[in-house]
N, C-alpha and C positions, 0 to 999 in steps of 0.2 A: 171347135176349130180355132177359136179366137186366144184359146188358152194353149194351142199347140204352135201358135205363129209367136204368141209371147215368150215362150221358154227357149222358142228357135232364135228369135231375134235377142235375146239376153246370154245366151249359149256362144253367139256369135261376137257380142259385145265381151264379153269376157277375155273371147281367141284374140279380140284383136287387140284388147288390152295386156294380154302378156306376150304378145310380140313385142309392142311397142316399147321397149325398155330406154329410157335416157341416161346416161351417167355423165358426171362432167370429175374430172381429173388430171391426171398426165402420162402422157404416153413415158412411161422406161423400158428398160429392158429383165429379161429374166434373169438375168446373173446378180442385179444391183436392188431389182424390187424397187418398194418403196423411202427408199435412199434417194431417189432423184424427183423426189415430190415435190419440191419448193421451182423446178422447173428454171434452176438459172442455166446460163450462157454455160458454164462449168456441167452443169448435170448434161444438157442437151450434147453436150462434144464426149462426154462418158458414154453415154448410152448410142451414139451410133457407133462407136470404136465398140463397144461389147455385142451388136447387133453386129456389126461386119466380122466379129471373132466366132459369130456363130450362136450368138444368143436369141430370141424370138421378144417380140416388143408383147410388152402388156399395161393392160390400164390400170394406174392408181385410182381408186376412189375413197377418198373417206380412211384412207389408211389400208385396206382391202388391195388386196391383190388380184385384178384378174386376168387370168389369160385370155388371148387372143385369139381365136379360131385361125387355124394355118393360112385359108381359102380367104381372109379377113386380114391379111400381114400386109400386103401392099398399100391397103389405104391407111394404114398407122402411119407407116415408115416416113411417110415427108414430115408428120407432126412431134416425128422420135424429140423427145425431150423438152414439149411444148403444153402448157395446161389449152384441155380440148374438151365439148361436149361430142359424144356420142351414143346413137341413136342404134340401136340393134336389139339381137333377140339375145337374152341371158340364159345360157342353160348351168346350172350350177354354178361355179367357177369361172367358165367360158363364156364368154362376149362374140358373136358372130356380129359384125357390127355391117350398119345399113347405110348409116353414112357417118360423117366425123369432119369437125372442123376447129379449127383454132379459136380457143376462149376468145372472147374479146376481153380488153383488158383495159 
């Protein structure tokens, strides 16, 4: 019994460690990528002009590209073109993100 609470409770610890995903980066958009990584006053004013032409924001990290889960676009948007950590589930490529705030700097 003691061996079948052990394997539950490490089964469980594991689920909850690949939810917990953190990335720290900057929000751009899909048209520009990782072109607006350095996060200046210029990058941020590019990328919501290519999100208002209909591009979708995604997160830089590390040079990496990832998209943004659609259900997950509203809480980008106020940080468009700002270095930020965020907290979500990564599935492949995609970031469904849980929460998200601005680096401190």
């Amino acid at each position: 019994m003691r061996k079948l609470s052990l394997v539950v409770s490490l089964g469980s610890l594991f689920a909850v460690a690949s939810f917990a995903e953190t990335l720290s980066g900057t929000v751009s958009d899909s048209m520009c990528g990782a072109k607006h990584e350095g996060a200046t006053a210029a990058d941020a004013a590019c990328a919501k002009k290519c999100v208002k032409g209909g591009a979708s924001a995604v997160l830089v990290s590390d040079g990496k590209v990832y998209k943004i889960a659609m259900d997950s676009q509203s809480k980008a948007m106020p940080l468009l073109g700002k270095k930020v950590t965020v907290m979500g589930k990564l599935d492949g490529d995609t970031i469904e993100i849980a929460s998200a705030q601005a680096a401190k700097e």
